[in-house]
N, C-alpha and C positions, 0 to 999 in steps of 0.2 A: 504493500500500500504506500510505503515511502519511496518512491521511484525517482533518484537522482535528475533522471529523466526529462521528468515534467518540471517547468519552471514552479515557482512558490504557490501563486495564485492559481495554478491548475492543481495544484496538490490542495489548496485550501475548500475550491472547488470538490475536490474529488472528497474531503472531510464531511464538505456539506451533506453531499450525494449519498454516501454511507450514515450519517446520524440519521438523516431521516428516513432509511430502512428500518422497518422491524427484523430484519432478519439478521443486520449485521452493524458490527459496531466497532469504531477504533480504536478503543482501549482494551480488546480482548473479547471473546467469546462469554458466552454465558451471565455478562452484565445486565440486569436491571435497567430498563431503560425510565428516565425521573423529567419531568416536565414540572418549574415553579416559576413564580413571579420573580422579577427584579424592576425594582424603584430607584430611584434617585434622590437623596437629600442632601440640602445643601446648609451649610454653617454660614449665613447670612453675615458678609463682613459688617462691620461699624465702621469708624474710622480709618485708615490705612494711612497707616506712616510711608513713606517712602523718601528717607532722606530728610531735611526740613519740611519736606510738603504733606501735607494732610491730603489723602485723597477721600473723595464722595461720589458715589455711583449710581447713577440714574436709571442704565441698562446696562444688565449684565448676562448673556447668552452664549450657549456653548452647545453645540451637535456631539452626543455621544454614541456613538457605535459606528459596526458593527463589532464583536468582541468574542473571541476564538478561546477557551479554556483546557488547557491543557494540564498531563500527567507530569510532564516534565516541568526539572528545575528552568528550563530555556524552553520558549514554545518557537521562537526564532526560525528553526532548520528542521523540526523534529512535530509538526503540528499533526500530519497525516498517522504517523505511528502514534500519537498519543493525544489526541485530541478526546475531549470526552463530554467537552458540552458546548454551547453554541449559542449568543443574543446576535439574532440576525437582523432586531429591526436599529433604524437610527431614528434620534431622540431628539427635539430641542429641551435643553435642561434651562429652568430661568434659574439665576446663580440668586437671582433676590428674592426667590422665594421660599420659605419653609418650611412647608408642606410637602411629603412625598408625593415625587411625581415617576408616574408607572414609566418603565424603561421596555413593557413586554414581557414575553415567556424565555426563558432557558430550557433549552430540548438539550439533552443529552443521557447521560448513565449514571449511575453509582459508582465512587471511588473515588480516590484522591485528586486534587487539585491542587495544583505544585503554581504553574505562570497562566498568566492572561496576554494577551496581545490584541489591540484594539485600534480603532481609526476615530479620527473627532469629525464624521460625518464629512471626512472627505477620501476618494478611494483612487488608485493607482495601480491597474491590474496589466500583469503583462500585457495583454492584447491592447490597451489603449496608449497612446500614446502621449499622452500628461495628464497629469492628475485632473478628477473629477467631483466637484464637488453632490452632494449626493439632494435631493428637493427639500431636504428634511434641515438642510443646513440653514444658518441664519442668515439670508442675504447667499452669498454665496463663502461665505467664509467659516469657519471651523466655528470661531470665536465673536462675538460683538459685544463692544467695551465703550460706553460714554458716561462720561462724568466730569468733574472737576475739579482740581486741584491748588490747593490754597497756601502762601507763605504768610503768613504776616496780614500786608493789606493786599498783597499780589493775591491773582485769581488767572487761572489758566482755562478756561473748558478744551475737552481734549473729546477724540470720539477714536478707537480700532477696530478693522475688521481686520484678524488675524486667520491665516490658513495654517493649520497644524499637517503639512504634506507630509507621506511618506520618504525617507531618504532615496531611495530611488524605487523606481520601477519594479514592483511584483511583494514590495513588502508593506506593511501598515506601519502607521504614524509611531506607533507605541510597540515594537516588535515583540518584548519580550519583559514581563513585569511579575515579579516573585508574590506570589499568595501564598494560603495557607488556606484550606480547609478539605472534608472528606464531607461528601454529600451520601447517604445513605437510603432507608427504606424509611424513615421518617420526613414529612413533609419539610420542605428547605424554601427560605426565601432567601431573595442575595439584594443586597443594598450596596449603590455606588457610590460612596458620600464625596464631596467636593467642598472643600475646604480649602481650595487652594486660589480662589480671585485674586485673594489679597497677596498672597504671593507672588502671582503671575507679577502683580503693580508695582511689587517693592522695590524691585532692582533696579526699577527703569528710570533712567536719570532726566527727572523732571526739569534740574537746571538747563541739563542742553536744550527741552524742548521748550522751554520759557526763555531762552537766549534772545530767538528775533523779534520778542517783545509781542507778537500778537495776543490776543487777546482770546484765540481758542487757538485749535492747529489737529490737524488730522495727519494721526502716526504714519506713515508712510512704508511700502513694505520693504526697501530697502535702505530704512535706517535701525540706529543701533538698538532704539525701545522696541519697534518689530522684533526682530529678532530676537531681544533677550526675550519678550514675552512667549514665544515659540517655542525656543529650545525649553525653558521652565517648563511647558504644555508638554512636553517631548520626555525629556531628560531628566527632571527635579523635582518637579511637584504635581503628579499624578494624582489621580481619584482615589480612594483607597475602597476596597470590596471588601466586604464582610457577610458572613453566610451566618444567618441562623435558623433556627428549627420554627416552623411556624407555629403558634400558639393552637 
């Protein structure tokens, strides 16, 4: 089933194609096939520091899915041999809202859950030739971010649409992200919490973008607040998933 072969997304393909047999399944014979909810909750920032600036968010949205669950410590190179469950729909998450919001079904098996690997509603499959963002996305972007940003008496309003792309061609945005849990014969829900806006905003250096004095300014996607807020999306400050048993 893990055939060198096939480029990544024909293998991700071929995972789909087999989870949703009843007859066969990638993490092994004879598993239990398990179908639960997964939500979204988000830890509605306050204030955001970022440097001397105080940041406040007016809109704050972010496309999550689709998301690949894996046996393996790496689901990277190894999805097709050890894939075991599967949220194939994509989501807009509102980051300022507090209330859980439905993310859909997880169709897969019983057994352990080692990594996750997922896209922020934007997708890059061998066959295409550059990334696509998916209808579900905000605008067409992964992320959208307006608010504004305060020193003192200074006042900046600021607006991002950020694309969270896969590094290249055939892989997803977030390749490979360590979990923990074992899904069993007792009913499981899994919740994707996001906790992380205020992070994406902290790094991002509000002095340079208050330098030419305007009076608001839209992030641009080949400056340095783009980017750090990407790679953060990418690399640093991830959703965190947690599974538990439903009541």
């Amino acid at each position: 089933m893990n055939d060198p072969s096939l480029p990544l997304a024909a293998r991700r393909l071929l995972a789909v194609v087999l989870l949703a047999s009843p007859a066969v399944g990638c993490a092994g014979t004879g598993q239990p096939e398990v179908t639960y909810a997964a939500h979204a909750e988000v830890a509605v920032p306050g204030e955001i520091a970022a440097g001397a600036w105080t940041i406040a968010l007016d809109e704050a949205t972010v496309a999550f899915g689709p998301a690949y669950f894996c046996a393996a410590e790496s689901g990277a190179s190894t999805l097709c041999d050890t894939a075991i469950a599967e949220l194939t729909t994509i989501t807009r998450v509102d980051l300022l809202d507090p209330a859980p919001q439905p993310l859909g079904l997880v169709h897969g098996f019983e057994g352990e859950i080692r990594s996750v690997s997922f896209n922020y509603g934007i997708h890059w499959f061998s066959t295409e030739s550059s990334p696509t963002p998916a209808p579900e996305a905000p605008g067409v972007s992964s992320v959208h971010l307006r608010g504004r940003a305060t020193r003192g008496a200074e006042a900046l309003d600021f607006e991002a649409d950020v694309d969270a792309v896969p590094q290249r061609q055939g892989l997803l945005a977030v390749p490979s992200l360590a979990v923990a849990a074992s899904v069993g014969a007792a009913p499981a829900r899994l919740a994707v919490r996001f906790d992380v806006v205020d992070e994406w905003l902290a790094s991002v250096d509000f002095d340079a973008l208050a330098a030419g004095g305007a009076a608001s300014v839209t992030i641009a996607p080949d400056s340095p607040a783009y980017q750090r807020i990407r790679y953060d999306m990418i690399a640093v400050h991830r959703p965190q998933f947690l599974w538990s048993t439903s009541p």
